[in-house]
N, C-alpha and C positions, 0 to 999 in steps of 0.2 A: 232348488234342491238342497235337501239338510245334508251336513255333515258323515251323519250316518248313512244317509241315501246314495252319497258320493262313495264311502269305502264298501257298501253294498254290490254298486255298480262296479266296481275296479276290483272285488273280487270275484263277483261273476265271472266278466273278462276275463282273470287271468286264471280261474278255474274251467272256463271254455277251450282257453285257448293250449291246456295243459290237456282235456280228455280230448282233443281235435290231434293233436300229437300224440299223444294215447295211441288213437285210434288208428294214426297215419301208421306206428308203429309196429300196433299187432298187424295190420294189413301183410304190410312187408316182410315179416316175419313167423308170421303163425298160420301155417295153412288151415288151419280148423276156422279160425277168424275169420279170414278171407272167403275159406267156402261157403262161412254163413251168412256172410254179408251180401256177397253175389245170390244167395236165397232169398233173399228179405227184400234184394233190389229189383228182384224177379217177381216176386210176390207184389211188391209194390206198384209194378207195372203195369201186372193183370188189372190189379183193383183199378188201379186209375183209368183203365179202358175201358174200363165196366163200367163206371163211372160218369164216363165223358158219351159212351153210349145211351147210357139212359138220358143225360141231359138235352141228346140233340137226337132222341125219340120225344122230347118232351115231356118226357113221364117224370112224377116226382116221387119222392122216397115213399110218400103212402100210397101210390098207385103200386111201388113194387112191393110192398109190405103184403096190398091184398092177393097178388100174384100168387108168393109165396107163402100167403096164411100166418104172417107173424105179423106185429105190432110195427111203424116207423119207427120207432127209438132204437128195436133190433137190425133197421136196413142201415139207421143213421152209423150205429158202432160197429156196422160190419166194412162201410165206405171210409169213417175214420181209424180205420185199421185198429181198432182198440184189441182188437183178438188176431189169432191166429187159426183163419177161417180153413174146414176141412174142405176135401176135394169138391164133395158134394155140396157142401154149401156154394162153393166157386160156379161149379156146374149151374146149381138151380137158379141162382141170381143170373147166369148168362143167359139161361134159357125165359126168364124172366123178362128179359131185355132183350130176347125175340135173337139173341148170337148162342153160339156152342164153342163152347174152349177146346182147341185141340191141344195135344201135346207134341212132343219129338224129343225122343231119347239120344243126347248124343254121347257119345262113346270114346272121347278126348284119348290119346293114345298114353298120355301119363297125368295120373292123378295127383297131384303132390300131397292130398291131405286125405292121402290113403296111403300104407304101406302093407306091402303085399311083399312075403318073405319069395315067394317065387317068380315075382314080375322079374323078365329080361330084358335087358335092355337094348335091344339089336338098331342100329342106325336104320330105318327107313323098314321097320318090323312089329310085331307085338309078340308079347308073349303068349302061351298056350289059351292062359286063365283071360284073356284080352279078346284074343280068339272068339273063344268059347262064349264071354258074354254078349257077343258082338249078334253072333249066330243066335242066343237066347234072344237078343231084341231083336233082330230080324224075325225070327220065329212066332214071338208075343204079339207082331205087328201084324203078320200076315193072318192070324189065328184072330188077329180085334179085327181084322181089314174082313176078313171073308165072313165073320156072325154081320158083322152091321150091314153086308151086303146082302147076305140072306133075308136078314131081319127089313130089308128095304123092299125088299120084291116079296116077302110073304105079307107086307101089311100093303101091300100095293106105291110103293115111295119111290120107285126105282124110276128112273127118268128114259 
């Protein structure tokens, strides 16, 4: 190894090890950070299930290309996260690989990387606005829960 290959490598390192502390830092620090990190490591999850599903269907990237009518170089950059794939896209590729993505909305009783001038803080409570969106995702659920069930028994799927 040259000279230069050696202070190449030793500031890698210690430009690693300064955005690694960066990084630990905004975590601890910056709720905006943190919530979008816990997004990204959510997002990353899915893909790799998707992922490890198609592997042990055996299928390979061009068997899910013609699935979904694009090209393998489009299946390969969607599994190496090169983008930031939309819902639909997520959906199609599950349904691809023969799975359905569901969701769950949870509803954490304090946001930290939100501020809300009227959230209260009551010990073992929520606030109105808390409440109120609690009851909107109850409402969204039971309104998705009851069309897909329709929609099961009008195509004949209901078991």
């Amino acid at each position: 190894m040259s000279v230069d290959d050696k202070r190449r490598s030793a500031l890698a390192k210690i430009f690693a090890d300064d955005a690694s502390a960066l990084a630990n830092e905004s975590y601890d620090t910056d709720p905006a950070y943190r919530a979008a990190l816990e997004d990204a490591e959510s997002l990353h999850e899915i893909l790799d299930k998707l992922v490890k599903l198609r592997k042990a269907l055996g299928l390979t990237q061009k068997d899910i290309a013609e699935r979904l009518g694009v090209r393998q170089p489009t299946v390969s950059s969607f599994e190496n996260e090169s983008s930031d794939p939309r819902l639909s896209t997520l959906q199609r590729y599950a349904r691809a690989v023969e799975g359905q993505i569901t969701f769950r909305l949870e509803m954490p009783a304090h946001c930290d990387w939100i501020t809300t001038p009227d959230r209260a803080q009551y010990s073992g409570g929520s606030s109105a606005a808390h409440s109120a969106a609690v009851k909107t995702a109850d409402d969204v659920f039971i309104s998705r829960w009851a069309t897909a069930d329709s929609n099961q028994k009008q195509y004949g799927l209901a078991s």
